[in-house]
mmCIF file of the C-alpha atoms, coordinates in Angstrom:
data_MODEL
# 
_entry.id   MODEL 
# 
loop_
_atom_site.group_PDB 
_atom_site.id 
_atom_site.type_symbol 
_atom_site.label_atom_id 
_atom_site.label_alt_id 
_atom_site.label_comp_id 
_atom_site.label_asym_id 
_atom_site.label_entity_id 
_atom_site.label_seq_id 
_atom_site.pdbx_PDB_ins_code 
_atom_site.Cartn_x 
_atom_site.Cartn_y 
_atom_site.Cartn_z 
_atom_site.occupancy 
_atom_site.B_iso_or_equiv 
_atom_site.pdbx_formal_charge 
_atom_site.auth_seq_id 
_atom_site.auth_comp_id 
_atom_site.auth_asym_id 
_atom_site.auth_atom_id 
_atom_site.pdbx_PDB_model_num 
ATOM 1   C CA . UNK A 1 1   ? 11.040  -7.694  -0.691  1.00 0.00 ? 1   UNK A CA 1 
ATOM 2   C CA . UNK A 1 2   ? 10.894  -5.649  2.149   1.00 0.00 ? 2   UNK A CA 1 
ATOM 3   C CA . UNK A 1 3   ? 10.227  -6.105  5.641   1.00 0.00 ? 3   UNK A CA 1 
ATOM 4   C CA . UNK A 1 4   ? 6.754   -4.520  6.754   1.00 0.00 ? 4   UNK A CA 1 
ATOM 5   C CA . UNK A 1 5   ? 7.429   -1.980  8.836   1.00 0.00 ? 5   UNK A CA 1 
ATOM 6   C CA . UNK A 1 6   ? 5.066   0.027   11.214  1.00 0.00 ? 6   UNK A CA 1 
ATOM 7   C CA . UNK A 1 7   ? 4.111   3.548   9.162   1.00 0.00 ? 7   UNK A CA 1 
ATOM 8   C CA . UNK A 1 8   ? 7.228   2.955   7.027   1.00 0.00 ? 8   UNK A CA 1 
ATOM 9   C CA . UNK A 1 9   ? 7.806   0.088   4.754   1.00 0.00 ? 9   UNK A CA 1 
ATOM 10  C CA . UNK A 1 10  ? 3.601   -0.309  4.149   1.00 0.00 ? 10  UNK A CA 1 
ATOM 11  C CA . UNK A 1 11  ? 2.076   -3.562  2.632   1.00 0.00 ? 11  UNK A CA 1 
ATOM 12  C CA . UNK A 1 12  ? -0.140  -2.591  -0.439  1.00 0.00 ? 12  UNK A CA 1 
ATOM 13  C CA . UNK A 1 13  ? -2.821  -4.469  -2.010  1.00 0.00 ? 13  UNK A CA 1 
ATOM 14  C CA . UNK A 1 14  ? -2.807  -3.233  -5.664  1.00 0.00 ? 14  UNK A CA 1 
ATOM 15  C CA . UNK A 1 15  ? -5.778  -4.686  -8.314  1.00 0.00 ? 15  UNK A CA 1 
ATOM 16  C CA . UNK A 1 16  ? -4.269  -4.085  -12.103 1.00 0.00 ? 16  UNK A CA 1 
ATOM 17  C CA . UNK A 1 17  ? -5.788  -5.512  -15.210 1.00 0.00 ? 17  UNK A CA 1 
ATOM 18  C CA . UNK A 1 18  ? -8.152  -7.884  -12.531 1.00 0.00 ? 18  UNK A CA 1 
ATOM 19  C CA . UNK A 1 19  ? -5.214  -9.468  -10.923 1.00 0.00 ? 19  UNK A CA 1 
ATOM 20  C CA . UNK A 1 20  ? -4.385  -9.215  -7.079  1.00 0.00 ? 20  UNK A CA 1 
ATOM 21  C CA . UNK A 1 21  ? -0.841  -8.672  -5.833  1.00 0.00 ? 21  UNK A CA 1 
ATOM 22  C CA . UNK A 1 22  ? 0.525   -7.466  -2.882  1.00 0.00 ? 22  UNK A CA 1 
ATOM 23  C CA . UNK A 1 23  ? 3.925   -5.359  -2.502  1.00 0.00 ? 23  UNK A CA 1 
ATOM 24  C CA . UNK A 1 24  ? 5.676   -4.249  0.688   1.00 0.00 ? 24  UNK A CA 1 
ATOM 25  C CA . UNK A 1 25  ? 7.057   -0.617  0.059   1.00 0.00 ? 25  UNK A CA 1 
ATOM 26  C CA . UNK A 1 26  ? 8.056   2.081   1.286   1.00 0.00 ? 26  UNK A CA 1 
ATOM 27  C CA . UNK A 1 27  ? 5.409   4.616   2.375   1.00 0.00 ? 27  UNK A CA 1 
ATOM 28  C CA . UNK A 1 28  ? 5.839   7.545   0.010   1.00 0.00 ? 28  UNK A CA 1 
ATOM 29  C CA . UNK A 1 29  ? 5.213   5.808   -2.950  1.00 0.00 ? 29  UNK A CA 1 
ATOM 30  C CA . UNK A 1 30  ? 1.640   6.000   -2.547  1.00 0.00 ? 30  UNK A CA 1 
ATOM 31  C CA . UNK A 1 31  ? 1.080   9.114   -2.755  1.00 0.00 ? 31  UNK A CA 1 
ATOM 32  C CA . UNK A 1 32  ? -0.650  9.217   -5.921  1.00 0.00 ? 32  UNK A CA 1 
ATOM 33  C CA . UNK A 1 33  ? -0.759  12.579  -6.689  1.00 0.00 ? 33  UNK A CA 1 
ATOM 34  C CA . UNK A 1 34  ? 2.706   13.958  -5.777  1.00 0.00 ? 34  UNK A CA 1 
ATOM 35  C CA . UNK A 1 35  ? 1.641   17.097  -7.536  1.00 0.00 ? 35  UNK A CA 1 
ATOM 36  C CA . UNK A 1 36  ? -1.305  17.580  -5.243  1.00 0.00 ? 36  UNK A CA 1 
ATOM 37  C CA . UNK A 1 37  ? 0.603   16.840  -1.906  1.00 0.00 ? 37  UNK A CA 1 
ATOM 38  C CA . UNK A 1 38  ? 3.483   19.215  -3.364  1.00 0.00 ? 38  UNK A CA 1 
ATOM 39  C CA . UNK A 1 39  ? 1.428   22.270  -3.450  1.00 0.00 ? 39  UNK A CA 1 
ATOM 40  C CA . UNK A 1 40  ? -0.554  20.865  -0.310  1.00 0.00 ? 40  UNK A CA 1 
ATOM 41  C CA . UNK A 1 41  ? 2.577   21.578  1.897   1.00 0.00 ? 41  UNK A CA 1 
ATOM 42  C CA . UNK A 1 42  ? 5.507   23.417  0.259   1.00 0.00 ? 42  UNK A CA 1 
ATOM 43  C CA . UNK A 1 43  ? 4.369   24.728  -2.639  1.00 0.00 ? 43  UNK A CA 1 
ATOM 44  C CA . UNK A 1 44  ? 8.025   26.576  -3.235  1.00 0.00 ? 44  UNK A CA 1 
ATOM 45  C CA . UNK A 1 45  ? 9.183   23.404  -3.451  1.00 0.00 ? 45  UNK A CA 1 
ATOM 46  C CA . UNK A 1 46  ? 9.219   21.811  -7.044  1.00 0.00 ? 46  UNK A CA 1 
ATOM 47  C CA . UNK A 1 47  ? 7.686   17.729  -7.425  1.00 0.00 ? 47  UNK A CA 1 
ATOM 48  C CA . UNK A 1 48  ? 10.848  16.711  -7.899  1.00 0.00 ? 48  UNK A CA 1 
ATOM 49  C CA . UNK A 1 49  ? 11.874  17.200  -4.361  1.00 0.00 ? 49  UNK A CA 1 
ATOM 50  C CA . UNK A 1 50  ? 9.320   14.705  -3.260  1.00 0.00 ? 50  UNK A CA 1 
ATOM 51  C CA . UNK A 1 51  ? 9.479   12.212  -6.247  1.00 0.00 ? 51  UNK A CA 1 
ATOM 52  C CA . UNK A 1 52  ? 10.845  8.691   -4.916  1.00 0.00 ? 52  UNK A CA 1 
ATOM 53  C CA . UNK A 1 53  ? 13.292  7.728   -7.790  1.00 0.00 ? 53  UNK A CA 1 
ATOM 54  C CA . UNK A 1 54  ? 10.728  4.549   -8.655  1.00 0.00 ? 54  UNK A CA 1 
ATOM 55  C CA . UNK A 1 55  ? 8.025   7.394   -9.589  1.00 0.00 ? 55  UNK A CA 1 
ATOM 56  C CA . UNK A 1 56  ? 10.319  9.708   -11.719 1.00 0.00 ? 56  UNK A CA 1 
ATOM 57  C CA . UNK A 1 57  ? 8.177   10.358  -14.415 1.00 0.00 ? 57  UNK A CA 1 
ATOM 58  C CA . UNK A 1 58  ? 5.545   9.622   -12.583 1.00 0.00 ? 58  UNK A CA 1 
ATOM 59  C CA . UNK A 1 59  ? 4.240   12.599  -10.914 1.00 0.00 ? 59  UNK A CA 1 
ATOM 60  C CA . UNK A 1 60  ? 0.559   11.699  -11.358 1.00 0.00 ? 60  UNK A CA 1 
ATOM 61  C CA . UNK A 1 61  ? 0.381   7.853   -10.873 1.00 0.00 ? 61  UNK A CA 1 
ATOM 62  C CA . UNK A 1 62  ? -2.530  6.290   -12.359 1.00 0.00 ? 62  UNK A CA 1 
ATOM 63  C CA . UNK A 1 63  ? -4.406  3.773   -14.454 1.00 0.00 ? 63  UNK A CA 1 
ATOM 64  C CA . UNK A 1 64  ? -2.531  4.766   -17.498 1.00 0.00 ? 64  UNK A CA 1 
ATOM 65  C CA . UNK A 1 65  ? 0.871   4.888   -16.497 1.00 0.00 ? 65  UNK A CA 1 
ATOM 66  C CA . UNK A 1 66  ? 0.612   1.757   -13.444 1.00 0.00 ? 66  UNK A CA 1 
ATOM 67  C CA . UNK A 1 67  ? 1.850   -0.921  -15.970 1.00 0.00 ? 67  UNK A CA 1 
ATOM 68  C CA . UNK A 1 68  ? 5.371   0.749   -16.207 1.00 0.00 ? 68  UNK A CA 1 
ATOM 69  C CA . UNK A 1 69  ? 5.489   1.674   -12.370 1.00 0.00 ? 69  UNK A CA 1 
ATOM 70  C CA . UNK A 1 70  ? 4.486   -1.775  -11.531 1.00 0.00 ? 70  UNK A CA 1 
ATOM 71  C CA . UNK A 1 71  ? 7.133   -3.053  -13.379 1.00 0.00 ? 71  UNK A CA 1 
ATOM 72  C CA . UNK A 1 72  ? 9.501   -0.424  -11.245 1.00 0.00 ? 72  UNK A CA 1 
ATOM 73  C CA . UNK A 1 73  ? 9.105   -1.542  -7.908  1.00 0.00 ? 73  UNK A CA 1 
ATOM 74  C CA . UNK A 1 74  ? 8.447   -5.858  -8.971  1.00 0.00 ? 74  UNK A CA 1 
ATOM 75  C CA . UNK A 1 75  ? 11.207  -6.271  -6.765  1.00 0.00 ? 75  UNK A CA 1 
ATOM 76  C CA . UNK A 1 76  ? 8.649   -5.112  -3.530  1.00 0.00 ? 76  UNK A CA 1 
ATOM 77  C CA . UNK A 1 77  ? 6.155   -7.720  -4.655  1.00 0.00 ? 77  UNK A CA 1 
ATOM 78  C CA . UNK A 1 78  ? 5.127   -9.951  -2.131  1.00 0.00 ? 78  UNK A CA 1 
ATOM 79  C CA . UNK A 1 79  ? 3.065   -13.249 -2.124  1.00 0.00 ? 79  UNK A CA 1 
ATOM 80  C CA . UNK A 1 80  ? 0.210   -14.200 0.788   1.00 0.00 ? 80  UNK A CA 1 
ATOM 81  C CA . UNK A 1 81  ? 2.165   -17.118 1.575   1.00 0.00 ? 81  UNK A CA 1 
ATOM 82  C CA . UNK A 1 82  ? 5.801   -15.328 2.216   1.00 0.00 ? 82  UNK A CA 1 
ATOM 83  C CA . UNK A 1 83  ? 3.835   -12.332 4.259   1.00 0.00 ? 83  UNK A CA 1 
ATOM 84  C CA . UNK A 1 84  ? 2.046   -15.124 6.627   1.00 0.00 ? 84  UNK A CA 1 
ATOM 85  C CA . UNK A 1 85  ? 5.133   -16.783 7.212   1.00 0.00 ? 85  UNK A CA 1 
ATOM 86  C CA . UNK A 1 86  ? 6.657   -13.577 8.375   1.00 0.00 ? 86  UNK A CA 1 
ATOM 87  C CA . UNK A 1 87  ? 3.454   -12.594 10.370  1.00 0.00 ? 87  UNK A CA 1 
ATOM 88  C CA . UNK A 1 88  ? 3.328   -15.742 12.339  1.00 0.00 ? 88  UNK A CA 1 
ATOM 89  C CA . UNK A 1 89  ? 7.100   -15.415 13.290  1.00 0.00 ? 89  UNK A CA 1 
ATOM 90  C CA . UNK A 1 90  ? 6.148   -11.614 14.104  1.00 0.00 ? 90  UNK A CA 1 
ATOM 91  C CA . UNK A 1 91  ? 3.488   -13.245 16.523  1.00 0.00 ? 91  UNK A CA 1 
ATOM 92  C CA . UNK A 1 92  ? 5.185   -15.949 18.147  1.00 0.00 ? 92  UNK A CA 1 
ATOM 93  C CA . UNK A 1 93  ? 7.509   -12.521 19.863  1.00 0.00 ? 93  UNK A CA 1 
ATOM 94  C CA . UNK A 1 94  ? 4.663   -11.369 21.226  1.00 0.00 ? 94  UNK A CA 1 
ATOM 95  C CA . UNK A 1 95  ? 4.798   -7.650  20.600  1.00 0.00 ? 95  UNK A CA 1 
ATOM 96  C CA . UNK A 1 96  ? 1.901   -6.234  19.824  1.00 0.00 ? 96  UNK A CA 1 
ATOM 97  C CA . UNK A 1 97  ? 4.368   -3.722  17.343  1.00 0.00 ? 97  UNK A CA 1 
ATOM 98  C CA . UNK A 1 98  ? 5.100   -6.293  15.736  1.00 0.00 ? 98  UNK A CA 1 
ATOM 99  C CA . UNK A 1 99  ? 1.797   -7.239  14.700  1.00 0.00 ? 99  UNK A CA 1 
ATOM 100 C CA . UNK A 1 100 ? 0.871   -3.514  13.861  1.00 0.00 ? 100 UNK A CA 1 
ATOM 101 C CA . UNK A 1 101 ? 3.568   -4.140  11.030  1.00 0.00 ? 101 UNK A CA 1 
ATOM 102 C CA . UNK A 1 102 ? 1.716   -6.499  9.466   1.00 0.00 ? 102 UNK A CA 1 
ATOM 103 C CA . UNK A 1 103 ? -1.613  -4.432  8.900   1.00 0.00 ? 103 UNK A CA 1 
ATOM 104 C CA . UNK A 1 104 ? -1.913  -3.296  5.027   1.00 0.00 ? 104 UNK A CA 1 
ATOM 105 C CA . UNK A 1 105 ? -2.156  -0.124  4.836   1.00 0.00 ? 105 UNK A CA 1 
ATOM 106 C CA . UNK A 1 106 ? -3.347  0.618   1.236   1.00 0.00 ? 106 UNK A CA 1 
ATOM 107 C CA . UNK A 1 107 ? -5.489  -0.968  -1.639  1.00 0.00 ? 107 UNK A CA 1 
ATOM 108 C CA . UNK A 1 108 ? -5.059  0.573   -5.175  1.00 0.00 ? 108 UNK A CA 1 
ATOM 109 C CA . UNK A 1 109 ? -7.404  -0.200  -7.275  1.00 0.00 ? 109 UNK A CA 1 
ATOM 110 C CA . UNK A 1 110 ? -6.633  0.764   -10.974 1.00 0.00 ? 110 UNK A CA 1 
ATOM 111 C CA . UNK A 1 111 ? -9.340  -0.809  -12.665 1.00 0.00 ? 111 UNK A CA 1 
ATOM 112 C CA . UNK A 1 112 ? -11.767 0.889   -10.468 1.00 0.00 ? 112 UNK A CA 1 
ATOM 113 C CA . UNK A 1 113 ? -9.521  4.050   -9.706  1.00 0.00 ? 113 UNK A CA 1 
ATOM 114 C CA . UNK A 1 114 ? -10.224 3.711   -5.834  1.00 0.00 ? 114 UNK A CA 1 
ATOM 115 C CA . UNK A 1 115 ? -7.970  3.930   -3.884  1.00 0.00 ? 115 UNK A CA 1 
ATOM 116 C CA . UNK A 1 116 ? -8.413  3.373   -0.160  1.00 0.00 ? 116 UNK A CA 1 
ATOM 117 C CA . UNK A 1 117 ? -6.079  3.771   2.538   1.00 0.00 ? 117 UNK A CA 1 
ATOM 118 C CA . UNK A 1 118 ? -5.848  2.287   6.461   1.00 0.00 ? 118 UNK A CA 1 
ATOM 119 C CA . UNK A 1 119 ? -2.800  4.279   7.535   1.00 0.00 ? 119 UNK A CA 1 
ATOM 120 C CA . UNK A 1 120 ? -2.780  4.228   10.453  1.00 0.00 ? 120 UNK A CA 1 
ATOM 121 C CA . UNK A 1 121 ? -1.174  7.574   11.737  1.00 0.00 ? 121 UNK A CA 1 
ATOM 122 C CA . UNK A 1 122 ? -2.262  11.283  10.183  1.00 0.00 ? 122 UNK A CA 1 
ATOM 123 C CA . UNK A 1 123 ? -1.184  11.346  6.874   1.00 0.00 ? 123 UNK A CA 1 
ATOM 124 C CA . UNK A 1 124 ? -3.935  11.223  4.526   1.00 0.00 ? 124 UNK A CA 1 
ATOM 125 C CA . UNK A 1 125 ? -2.683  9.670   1.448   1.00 0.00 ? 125 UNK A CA 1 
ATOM 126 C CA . UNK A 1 126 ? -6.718  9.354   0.312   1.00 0.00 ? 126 UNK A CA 1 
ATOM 127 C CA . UNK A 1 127 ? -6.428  12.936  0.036   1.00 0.00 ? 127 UNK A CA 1 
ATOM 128 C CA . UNK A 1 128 ? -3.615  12.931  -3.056  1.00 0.00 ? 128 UNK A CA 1 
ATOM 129 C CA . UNK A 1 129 ? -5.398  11.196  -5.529  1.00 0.00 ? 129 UNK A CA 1 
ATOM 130 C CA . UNK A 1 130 ? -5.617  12.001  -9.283  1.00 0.00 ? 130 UNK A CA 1 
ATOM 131 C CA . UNK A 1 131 ? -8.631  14.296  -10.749 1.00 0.00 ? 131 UNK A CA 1 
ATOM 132 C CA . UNK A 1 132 ? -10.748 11.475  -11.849 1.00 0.00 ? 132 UNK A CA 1 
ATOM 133 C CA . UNK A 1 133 ? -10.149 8.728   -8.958  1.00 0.00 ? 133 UNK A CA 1 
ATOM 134 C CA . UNK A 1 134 ? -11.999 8.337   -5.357  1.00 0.00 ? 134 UNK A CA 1 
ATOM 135 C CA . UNK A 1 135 ? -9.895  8.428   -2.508  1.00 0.00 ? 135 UNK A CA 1 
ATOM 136 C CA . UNK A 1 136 ? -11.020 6.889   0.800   1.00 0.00 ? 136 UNK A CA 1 
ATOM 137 C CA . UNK A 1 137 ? -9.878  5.687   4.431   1.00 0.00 ? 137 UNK A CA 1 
ATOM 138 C CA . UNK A 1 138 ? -11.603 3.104   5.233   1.00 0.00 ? 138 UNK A CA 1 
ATOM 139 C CA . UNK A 1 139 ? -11.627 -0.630  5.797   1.00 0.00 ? 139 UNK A CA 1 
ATOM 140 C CA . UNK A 1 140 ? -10.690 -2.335  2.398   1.00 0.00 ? 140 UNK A CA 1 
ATOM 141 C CA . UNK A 1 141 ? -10.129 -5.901  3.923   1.00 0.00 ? 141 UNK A CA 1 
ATOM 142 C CA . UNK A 1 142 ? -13.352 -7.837  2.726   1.00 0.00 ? 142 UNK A CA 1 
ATOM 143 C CA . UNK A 1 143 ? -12.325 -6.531  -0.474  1.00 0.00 ? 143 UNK A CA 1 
ATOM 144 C CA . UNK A 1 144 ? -8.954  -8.463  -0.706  1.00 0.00 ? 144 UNK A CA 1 
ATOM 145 C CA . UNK A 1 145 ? -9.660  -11.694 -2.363  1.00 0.00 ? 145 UNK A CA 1 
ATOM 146 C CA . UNK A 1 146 ? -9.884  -14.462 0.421   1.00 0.00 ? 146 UNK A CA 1 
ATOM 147 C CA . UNK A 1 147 ? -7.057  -16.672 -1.252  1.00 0.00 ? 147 UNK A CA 1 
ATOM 148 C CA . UNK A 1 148 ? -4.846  -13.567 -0.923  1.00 0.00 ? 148 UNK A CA 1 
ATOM 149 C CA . UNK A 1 149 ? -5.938  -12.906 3.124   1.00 0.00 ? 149 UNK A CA 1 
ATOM 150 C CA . UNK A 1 150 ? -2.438  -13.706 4.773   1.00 0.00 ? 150 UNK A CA 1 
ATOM 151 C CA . UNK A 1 151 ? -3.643  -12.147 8.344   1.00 0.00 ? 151 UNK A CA 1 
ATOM 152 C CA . UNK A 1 152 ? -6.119  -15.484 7.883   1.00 0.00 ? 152 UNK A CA 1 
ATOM 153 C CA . UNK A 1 153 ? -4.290  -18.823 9.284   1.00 0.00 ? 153 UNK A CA 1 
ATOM 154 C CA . UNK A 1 154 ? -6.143  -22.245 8.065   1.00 0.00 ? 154 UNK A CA 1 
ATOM 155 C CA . UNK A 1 155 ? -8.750  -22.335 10.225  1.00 0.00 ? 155 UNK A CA 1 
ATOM 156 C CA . UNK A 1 156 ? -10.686 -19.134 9.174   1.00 0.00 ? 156 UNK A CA 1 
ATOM 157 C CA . UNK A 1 157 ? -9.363  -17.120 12.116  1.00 0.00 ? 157 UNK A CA 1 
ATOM 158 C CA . UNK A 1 158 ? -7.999  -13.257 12.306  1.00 0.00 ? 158 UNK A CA 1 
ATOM 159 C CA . UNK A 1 159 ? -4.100  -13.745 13.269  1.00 0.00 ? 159 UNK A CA 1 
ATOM 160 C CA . UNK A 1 160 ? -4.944  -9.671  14.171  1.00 0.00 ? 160 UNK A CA 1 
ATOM 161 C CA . UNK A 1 161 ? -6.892  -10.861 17.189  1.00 0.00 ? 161 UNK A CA 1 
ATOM 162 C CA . UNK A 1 162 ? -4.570  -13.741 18.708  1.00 0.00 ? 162 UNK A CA 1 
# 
């Protein structure tokens, strides 16, 4: 796994086949329409000069090709329990950086094709989504499963607003 962090390494919620996982990656995978985001800014440029080598292939990612690109970056997944751990060492340092790390920045939702983003600086990743999907920036937290809520410590309260 990687270590969230701020606007680089992102932590992504991703629903698949009704199950919940999280991964910590980096940034540019999420793009999910490399070909749209191609010929939004260079469009001399080919795909392939954007492509991250865990998308090759995978110029369009969605519901019908997630199951082999989920298996591709496994090695980012990352479980509630593991990310809290890190986010309350991240805390106890006091910088409020630190804690920006720990905000998830994305939620793909393949059965649903949604996919909603919370990036927080101005690259609109809701923007590069395929044809048939809804792409939005907004909140997406209440929509994480609570079990799966690692910014929550035992007590019900937001480790965002210690």
């Amino acid at each position: 796994m990687l270590e969230p962090i701020y606007a680089e390494n992102v932590i992504v919620g991703v629903i698949h086949k009704k199950q919940f996982q999280w991964y910590v990656t980096d940034r540019e995978l999420w793009y999910l329409d490399y070909v749209k985001f191609a010929q939004a800014f260079e469009s001399h440029l080919a795909v392939d000069e954007y492509i991250e080598p865990e998308r090759k292939g995978i110029e369009v990612l969605s519901s019908e090709n997630a199951e082999l690109f989920l298996k591709r970056i496994e090695s980012y997944k990352a479980d509630s329990s593991t990310l809290l751990n890190l986010f309350k060492d991240k805390i106890e340092s006091v910088d409020e950086e630190d804690v920006l790390d720990f905000t998830p920045s994305f939620l793909a939702d393949f059965d649903q094709k949604t996919f909603y983003s919370l990036f927080p600086e101005p690259a609109s990743f809701e923007e590069y989504v395929p044809r048939d999907w809804k792409g939005t920036y907004e909140d997406f937290t209440a929509l994480v499963p609570e079990i799966e809520k690692y910014w929550v410590n035992k007590d019900g309260k937001s480790l965002f607003e210690v």
